[in-house]
MOPAC internal coordinates of N, CA, C and O (Angstrom, degrees):
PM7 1SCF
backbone

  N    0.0000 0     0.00 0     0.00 0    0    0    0
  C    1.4566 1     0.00 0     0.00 0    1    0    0
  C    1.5337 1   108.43 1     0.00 0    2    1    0
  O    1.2310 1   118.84 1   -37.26 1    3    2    1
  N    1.5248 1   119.82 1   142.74 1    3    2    1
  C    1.4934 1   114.25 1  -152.69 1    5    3    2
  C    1.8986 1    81.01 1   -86.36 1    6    5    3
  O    1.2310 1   126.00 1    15.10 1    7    6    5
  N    1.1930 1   106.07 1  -164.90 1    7    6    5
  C    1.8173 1   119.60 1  -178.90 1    9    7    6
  C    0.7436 1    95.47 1  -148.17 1   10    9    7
  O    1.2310 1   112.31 1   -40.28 1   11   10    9
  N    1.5497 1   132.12 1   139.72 1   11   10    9
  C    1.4863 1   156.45 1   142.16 1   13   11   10
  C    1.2828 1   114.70 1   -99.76 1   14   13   11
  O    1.2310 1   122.84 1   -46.88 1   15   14   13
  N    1.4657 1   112.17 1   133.12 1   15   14   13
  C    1.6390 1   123.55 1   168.42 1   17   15   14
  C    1.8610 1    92.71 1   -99.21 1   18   17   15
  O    1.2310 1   130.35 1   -45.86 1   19   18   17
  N    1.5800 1    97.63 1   134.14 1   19   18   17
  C    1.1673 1   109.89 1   169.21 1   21   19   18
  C    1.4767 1   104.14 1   -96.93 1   22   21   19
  O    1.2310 1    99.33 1   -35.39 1   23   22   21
  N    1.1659 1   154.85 1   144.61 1   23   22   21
  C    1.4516 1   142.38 1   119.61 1   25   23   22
  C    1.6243 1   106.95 1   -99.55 1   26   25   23
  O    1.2310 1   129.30 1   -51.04 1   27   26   25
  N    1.5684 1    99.68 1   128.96 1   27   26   25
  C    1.2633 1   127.41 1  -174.14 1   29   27   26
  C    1.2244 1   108.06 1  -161.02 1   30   29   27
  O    1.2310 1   117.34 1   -69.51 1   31   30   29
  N    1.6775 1   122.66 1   110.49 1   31   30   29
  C    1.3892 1   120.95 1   165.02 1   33   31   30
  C    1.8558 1   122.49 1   -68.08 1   34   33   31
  O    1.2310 1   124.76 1   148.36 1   35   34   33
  N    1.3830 1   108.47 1   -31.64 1   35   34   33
  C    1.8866 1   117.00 1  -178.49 1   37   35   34
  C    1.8150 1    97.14 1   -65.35 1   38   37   35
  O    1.2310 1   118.62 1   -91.80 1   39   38   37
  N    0.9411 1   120.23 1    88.20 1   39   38   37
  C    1.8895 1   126.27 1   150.26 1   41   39   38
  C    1.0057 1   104.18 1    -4.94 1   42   41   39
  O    1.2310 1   109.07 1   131.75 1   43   42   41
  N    1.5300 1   138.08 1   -48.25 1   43   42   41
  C    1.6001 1   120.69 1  -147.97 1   45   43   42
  C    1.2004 1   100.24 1  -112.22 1   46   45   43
  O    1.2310 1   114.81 1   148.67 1   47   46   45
  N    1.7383 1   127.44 1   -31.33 1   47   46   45
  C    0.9936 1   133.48 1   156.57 1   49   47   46
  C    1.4168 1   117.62 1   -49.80 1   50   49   47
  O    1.2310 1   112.91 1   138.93 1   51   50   49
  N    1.0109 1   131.01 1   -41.07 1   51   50   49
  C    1.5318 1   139.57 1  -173.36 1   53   51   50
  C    1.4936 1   102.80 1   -75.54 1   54   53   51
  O    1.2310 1   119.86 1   144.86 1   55   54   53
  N    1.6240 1   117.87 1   -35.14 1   55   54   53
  C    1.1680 1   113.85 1   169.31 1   57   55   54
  C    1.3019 1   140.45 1   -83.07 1   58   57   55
  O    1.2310 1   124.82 1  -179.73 1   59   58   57
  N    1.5052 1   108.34 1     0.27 1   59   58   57
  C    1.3312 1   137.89 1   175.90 1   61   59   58
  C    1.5736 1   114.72 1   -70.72 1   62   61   59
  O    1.2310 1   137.78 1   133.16 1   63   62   61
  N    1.7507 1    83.14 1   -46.84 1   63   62   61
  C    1.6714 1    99.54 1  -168.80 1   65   63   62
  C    1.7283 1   103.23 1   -72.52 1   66   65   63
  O    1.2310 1   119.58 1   129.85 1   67   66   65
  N    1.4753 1   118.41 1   -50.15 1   67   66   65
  C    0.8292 1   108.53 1   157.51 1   69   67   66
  C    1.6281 1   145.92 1   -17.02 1   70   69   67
  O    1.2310 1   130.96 1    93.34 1   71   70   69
  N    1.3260 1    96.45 1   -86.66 1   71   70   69
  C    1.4536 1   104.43 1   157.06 1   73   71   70
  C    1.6105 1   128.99 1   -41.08 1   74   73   71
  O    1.2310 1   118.89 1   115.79 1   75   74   73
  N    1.0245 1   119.72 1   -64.21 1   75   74   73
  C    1.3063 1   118.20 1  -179.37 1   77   75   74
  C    1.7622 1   125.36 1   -61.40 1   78   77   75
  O    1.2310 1   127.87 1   138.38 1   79   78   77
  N    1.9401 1   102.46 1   -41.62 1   79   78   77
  C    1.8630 1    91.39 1   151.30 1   81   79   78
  C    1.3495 1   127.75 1   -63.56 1   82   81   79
  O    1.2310 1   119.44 1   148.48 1   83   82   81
  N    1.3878 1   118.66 1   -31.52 1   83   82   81
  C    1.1768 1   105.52 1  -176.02 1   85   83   82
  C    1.9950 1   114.11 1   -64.89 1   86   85   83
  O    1.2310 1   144.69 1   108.51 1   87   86   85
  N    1.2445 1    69.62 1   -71.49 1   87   86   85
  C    2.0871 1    63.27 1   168.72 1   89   87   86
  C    1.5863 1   108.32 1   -28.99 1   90   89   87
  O    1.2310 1   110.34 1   170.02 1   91   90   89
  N    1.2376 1   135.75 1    -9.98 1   91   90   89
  C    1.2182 1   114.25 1  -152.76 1   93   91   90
  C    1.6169 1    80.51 1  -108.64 1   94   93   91
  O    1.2310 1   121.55 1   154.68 1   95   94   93
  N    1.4039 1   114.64 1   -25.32 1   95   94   93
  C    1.7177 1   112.27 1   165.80 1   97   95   94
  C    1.5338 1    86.78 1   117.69 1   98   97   95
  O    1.2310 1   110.28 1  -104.72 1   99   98   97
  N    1.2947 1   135.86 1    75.28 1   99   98   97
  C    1.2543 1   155.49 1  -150.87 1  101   99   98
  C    1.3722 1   108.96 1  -153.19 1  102  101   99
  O    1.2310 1   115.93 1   -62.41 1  103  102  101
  N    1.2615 1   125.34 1   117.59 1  103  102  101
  C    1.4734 1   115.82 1   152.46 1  105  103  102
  C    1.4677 1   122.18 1   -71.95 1  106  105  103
  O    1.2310 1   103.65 1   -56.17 1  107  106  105
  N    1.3110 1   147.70 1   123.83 1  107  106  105
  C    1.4472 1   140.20 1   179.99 1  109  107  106
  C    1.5942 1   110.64 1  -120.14 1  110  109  107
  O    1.2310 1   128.84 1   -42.44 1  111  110  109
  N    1.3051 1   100.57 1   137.56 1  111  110  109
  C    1.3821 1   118.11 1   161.19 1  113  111  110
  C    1.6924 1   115.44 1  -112.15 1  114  113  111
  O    1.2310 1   114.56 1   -64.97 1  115  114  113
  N    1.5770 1   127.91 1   115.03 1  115  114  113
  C    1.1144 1   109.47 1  -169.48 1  117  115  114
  C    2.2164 1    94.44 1  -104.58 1  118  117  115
  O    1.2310 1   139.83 1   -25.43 1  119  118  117
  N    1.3260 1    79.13 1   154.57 1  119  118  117
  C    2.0994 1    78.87 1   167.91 1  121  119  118
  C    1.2426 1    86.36 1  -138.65 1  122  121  119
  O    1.2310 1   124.84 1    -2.35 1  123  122  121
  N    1.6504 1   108.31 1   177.65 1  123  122  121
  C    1.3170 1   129.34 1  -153.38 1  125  123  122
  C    1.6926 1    99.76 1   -94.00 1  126  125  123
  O    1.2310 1   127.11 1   139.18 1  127  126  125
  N    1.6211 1   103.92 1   -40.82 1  127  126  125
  C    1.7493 1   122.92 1  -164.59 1  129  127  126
  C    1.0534 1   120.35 1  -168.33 1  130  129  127
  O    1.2310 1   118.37 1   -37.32 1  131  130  129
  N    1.2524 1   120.72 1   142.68 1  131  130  129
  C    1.5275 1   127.72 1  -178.54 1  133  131  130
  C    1.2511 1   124.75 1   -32.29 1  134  133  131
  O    1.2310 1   110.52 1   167.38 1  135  134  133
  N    1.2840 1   135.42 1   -12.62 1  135  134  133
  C    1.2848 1   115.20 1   164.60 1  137  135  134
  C    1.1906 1   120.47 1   -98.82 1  138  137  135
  O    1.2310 1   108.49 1   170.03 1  139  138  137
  N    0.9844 1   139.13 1    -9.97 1  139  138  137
  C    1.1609 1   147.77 1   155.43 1  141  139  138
  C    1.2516 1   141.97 1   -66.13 1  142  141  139
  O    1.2310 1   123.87 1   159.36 1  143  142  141
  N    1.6435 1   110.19 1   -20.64 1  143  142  141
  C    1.1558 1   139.82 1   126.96 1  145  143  142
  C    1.4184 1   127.60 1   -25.19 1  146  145  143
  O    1.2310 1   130.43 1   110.84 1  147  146  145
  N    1.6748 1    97.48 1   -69.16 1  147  146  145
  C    1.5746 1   112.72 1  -176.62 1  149  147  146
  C    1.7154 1   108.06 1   -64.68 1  150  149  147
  O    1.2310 1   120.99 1   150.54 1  151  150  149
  N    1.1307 1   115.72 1   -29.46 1  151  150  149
  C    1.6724 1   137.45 1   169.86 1  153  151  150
  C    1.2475 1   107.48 1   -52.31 1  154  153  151
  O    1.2310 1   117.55 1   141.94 1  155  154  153
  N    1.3336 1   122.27 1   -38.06 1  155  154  153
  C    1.3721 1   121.92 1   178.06 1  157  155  154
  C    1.4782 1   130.35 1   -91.17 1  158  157  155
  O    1.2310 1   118.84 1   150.45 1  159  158  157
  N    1.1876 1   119.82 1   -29.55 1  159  158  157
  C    1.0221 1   154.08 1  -174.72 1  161  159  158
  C    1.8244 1    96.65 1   -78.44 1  162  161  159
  O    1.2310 1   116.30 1   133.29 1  163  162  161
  N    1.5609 1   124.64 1   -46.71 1  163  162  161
  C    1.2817 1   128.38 1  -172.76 1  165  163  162
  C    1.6198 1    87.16 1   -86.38 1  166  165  163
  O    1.2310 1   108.32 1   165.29 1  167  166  165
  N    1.3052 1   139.43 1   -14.71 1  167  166  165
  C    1.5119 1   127.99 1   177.37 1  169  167  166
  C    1.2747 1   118.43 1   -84.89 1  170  169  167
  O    1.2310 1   118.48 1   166.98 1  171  170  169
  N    1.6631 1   120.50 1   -13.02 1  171  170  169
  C    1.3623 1   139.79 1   163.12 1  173  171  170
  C    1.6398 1   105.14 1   108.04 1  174  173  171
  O    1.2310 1   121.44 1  -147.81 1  175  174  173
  N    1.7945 1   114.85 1    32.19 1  175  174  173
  C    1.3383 1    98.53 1   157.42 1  177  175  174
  C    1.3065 1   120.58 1   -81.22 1  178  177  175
  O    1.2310 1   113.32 1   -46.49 1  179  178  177
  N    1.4634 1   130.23 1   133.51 1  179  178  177
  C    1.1884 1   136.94 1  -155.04 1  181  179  178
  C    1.4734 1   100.56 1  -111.64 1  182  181  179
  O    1.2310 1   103.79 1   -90.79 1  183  182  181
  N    1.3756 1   147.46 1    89.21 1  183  182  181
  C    1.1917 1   148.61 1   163.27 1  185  183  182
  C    1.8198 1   119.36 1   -75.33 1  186  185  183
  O    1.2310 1   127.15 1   -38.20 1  187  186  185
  N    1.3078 1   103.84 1   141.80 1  187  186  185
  C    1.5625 1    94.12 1  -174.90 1  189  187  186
  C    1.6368 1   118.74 1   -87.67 1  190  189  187
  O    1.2310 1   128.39 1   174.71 1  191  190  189
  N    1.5064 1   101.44 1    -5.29 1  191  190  189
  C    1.3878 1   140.57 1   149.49 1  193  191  190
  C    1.1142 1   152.44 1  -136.02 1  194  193  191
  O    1.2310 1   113.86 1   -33.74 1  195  194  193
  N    1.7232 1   129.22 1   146.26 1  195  194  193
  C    1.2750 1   100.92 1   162.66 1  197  195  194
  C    1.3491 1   111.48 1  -123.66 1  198  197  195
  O    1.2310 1   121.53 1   -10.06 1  199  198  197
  N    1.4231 1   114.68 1   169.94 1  199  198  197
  C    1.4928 1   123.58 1  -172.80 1  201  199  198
  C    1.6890 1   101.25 1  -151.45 1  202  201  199
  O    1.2310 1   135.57 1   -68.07 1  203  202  201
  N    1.8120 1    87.48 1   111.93 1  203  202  201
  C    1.6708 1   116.88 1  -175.22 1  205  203  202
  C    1.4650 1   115.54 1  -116.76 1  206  205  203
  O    1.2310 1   134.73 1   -50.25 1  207  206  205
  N    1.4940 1    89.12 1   129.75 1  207  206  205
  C    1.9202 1    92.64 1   174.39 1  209  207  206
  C    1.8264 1    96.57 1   -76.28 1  210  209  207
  O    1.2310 1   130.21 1    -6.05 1  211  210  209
  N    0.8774 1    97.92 1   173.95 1  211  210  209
  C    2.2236 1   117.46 1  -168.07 1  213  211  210
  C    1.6536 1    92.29 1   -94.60 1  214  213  211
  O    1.2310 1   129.56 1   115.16 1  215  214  213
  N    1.2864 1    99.17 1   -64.84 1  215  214  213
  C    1.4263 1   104.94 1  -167.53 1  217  215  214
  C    1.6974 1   116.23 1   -82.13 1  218  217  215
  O    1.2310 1   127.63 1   -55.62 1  219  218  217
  N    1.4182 1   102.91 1   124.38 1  219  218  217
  C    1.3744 1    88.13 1   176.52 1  221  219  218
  C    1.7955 1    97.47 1   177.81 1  222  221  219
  O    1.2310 1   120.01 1   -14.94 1  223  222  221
  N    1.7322 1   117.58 1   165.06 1  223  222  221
  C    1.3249 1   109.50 1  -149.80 1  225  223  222
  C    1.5317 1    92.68 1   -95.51 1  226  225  223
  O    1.2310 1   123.73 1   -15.87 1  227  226  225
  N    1.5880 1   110.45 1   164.13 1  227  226  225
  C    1.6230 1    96.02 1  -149.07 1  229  227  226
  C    1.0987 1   143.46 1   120.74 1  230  229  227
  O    1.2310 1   120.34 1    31.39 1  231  230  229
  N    1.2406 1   116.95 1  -148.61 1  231  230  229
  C    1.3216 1   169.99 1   119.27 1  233  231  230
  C    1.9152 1   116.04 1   -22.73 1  234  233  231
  O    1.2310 1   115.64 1  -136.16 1  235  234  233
  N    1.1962 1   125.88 1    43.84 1  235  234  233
  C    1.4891 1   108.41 1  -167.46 1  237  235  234
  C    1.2928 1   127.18 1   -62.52 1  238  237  235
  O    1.2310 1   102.80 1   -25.90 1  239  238  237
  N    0.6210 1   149.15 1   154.10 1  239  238  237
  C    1.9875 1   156.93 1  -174.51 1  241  239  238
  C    1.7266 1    94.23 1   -49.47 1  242  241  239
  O    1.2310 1   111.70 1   125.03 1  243  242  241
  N    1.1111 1   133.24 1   -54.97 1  243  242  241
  C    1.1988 1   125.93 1   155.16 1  245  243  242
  C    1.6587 1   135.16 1     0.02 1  246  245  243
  O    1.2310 1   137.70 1    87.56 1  247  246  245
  N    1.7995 1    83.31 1   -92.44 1  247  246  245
  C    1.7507 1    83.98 1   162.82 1  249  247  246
  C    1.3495 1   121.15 1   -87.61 1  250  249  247
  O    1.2310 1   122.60 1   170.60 1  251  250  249
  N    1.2802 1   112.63 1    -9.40 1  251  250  249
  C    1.6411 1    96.27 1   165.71 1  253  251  250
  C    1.4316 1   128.77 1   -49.18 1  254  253  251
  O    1.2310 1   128.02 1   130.27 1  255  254  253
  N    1.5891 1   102.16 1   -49.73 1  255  254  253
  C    1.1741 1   105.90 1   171.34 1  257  255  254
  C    1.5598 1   129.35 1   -63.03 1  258  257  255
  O    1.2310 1   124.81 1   118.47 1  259  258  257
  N    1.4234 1   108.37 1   -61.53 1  259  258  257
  C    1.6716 1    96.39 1   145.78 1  261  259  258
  C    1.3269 1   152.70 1    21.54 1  262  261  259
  O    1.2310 1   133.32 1   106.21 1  263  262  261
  N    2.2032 1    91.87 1   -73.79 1  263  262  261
  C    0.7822 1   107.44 1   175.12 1  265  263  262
  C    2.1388 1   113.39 1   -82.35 1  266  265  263
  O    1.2310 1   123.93 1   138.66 1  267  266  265
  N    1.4178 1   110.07 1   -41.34 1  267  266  265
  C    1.2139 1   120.17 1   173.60 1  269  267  266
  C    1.6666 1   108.60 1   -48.28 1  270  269  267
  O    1.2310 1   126.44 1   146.07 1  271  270  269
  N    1.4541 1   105.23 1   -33.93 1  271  270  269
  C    2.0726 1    93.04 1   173.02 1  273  271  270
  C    1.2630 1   103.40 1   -46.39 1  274  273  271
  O    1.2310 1   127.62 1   119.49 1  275  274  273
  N    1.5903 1   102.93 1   -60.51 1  275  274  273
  C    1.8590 1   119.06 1  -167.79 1  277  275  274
  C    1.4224 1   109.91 1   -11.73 1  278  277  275
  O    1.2310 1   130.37 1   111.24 1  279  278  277
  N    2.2490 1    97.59 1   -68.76 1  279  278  277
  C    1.2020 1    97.58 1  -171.74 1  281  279  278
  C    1.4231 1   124.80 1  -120.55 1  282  281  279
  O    1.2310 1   120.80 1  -179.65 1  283  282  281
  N    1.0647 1   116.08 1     0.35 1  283  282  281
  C    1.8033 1   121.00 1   152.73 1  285  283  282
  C    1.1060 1   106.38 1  -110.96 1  286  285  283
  O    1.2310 1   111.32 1   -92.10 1  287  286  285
  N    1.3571 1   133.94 1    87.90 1  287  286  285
  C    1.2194 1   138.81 1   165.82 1  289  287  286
  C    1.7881 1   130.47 1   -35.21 1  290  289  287
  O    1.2310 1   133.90 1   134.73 1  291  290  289
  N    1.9717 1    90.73 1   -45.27 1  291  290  289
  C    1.2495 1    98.85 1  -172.83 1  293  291  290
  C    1.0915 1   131.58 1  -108.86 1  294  293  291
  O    1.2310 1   126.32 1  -176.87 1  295  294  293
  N    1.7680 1   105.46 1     3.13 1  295  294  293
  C    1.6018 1   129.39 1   165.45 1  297  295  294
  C    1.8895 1   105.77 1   -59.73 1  298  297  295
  O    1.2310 1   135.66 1   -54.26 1  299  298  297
  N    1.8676 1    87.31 1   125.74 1  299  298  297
  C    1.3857 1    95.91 1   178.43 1  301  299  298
  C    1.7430 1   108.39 1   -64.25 1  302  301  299
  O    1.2310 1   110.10 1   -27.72 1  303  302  301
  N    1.2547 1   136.19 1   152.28 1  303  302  301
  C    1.4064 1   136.28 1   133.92 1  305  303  302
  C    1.5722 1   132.85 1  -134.92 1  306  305  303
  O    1.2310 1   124.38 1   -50.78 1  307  306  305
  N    1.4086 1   109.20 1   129.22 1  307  306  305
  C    0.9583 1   115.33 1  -178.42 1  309  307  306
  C    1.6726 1   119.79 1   -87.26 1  310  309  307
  O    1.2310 1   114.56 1   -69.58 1  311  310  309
  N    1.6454 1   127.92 1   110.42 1  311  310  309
  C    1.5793 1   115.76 1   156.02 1  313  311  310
  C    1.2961 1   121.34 1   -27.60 1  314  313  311
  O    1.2310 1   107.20 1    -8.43 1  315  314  313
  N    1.4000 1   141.46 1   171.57 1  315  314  313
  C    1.0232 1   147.86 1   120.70 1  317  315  314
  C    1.8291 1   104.05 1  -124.54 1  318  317  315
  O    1.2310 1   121.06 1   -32.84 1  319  318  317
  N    1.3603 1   115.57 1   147.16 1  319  318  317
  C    1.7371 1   104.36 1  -173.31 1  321  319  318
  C    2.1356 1    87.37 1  -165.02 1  322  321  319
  O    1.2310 1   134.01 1    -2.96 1  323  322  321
  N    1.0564 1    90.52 1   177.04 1  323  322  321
  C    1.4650 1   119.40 1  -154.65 1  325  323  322
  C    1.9112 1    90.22 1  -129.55 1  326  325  323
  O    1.2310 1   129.21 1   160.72 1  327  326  325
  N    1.2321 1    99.86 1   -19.28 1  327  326  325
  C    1.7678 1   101.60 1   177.68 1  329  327  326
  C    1.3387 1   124.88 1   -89.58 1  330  329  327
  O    1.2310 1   124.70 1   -10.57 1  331  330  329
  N    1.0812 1   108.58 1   169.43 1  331  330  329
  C    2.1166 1    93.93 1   157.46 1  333  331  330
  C    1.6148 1    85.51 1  -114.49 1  334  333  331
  O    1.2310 1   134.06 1   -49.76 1  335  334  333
  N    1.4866 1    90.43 1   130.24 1  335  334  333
  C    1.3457 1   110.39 1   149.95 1  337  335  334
  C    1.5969 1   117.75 1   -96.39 1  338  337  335
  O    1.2310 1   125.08 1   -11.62 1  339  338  337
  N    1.6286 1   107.85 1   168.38 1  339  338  337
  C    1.1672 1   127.78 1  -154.17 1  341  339  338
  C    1.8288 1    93.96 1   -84.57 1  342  341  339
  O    1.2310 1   120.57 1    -3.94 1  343  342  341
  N    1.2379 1   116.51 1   176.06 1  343  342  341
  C    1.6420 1   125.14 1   173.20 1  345  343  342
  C    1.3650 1   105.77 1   -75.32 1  346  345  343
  O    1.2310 1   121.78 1   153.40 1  347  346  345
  N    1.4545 1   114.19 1   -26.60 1  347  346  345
  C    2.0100 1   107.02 1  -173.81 1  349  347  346
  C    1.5789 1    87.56 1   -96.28 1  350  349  347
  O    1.2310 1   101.00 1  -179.13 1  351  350  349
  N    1.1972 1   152.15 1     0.87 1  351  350  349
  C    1.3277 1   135.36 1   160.30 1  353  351  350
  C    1.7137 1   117.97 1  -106.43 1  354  353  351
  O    1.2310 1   126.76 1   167.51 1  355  354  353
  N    1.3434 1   104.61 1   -12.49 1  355  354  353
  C    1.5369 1    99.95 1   163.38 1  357  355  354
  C    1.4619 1   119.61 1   -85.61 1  358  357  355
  O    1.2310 1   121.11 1   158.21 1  359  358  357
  N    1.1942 1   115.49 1   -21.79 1  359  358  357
  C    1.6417 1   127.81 1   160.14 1  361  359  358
  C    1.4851 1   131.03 1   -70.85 1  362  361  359
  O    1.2310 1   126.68 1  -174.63 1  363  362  361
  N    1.2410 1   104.75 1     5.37 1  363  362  361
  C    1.4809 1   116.37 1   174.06 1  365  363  362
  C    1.2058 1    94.73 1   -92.29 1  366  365  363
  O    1.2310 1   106.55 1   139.92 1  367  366  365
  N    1.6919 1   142.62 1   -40.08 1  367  366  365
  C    1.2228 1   130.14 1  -140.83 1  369  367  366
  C    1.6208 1    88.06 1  -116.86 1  370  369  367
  O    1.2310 1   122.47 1    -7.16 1  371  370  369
  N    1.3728 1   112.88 1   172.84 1  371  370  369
  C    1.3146 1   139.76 1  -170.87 1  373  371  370
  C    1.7056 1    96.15 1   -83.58 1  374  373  371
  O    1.2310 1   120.05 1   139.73 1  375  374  373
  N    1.1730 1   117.50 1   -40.27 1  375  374  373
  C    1.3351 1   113.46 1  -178.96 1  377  375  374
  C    1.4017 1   113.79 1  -158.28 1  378  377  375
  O    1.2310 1   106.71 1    -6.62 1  379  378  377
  N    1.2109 1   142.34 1   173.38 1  379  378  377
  C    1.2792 1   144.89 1   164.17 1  381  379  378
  C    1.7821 1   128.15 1  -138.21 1  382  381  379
  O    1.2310 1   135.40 1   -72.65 1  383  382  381
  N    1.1192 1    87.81 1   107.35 1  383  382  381
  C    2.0575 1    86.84 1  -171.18 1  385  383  382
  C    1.4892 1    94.85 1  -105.81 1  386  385  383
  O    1.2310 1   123.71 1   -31.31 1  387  386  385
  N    1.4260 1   110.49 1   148.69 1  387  386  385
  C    1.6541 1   117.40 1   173.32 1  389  387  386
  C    1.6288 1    87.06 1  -108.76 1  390  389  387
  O    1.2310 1   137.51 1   -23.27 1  391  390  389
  N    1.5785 1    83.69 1   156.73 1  391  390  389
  C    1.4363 1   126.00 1  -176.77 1  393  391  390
  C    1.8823 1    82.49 1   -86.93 1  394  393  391
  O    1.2310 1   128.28 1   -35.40 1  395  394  393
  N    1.7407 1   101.65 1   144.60 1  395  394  393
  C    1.1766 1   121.54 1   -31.26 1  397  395  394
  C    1.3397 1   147.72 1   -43.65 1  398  397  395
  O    1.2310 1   109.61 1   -61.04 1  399  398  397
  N    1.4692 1   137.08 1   118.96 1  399  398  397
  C    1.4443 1   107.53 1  -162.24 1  401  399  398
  C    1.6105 1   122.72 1   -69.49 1  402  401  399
  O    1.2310 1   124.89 1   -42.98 1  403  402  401
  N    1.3846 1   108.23 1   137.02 1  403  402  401
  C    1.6936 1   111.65 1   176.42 1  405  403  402
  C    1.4843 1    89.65 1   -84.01 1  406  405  403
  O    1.2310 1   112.61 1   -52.66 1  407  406  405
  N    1.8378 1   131.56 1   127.34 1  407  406  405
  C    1.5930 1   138.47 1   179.32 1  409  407  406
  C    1.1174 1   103.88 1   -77.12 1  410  409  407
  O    1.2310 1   105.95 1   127.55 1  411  410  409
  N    1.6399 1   143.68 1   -52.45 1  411  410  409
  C    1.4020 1   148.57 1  -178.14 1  413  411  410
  C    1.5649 1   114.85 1   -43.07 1  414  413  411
  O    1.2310 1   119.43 1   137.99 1  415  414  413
  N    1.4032 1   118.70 1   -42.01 1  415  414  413
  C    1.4914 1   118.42 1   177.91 1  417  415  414
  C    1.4429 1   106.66 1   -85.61 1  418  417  415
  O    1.2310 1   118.58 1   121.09 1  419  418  417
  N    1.2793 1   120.31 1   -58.91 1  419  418  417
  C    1.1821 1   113.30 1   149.35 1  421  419  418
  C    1.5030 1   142.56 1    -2.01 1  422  421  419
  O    1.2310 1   119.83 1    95.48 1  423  422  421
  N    1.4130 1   117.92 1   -84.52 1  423  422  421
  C    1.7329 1   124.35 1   149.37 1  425  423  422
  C    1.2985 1   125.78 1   -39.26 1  426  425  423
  O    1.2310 1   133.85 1   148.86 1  427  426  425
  N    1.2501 1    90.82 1   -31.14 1  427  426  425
  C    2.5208 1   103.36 1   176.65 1  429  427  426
  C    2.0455 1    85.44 1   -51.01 1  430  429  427
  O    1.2310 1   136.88 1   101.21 1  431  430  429
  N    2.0849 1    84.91 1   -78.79 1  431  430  429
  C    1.6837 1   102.15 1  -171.79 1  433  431  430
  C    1.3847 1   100.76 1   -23.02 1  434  433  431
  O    1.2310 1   116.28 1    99.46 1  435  434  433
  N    1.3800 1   124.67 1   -80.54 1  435  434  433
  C    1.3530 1   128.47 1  -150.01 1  437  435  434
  C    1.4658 1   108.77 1   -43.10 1  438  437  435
  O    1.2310 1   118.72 1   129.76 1  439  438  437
  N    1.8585 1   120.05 1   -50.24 1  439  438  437
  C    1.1687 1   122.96 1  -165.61 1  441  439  438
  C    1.6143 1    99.94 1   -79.22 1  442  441  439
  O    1.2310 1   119.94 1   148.66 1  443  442  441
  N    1.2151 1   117.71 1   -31.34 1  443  442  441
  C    1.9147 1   103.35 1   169.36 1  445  443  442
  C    1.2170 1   108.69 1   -44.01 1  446  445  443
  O    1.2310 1   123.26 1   125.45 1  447  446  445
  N    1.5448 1   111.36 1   -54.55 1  447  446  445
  C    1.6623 1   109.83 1  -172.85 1  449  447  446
  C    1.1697 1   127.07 1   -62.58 1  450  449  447
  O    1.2310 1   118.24 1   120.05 1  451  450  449
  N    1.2990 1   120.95 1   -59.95 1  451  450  449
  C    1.4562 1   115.56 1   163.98 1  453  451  450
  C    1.7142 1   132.58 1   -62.68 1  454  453  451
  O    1.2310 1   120.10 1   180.00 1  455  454  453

């Protein structure tokens, strides 16, 4: 079964995501924020993705990811954000979906990536 790291600070949102990959036959790990993330990831959880909200206190999806090039180079991640980001920050990530999320394009993305 593939694994997804969620980072998502909103609870219900995080529990959304939850729910709805898993049904999709997903393993999920959700965290609150990027560092904690990166905490996990340095403890040897190995996700075959990750999927990060932009906005968030902290740690933003931004440099998280950033930081995740550093050291998983080749781990896919997908943004999710409520913002428009710029062309040199949507090109860092594997993909970019705005909130609200549409799940159908979404699940496509995920299964391209993995």
């Amino acid at each position: 079964m593939n694994r997804i790291l969620v980072i998502e600070d909103s609870p219900a949102i995080g529990l959304l995501l939850r729910r709805r990959l898993e049904m999709a036959g997903y393993s999920i790990d959700v965290v609150p924020e990027g560092k904690v993330a990166l905490e996990r990831l340095e403890e040897g959880l190995v996700p075959d993705l990750v999927l990060a909200d932009v906005q968030m206190p902290g740690l933003d999806g931004l440099e998280t990811l950033a930081r995740i090039r550093r050291s998983h180079g080749d781990l896919p991640v997908i943004l999710v954000t409520g913002q428009e980001l710029n062309h040199g920050q949507r090109e860092q990530a594997n993909a970019v979906f705005a909130k609200p999320i549409e799940f159908e394009p979404l699940l496509e993305k995920i299964e391209d990536l993995i």
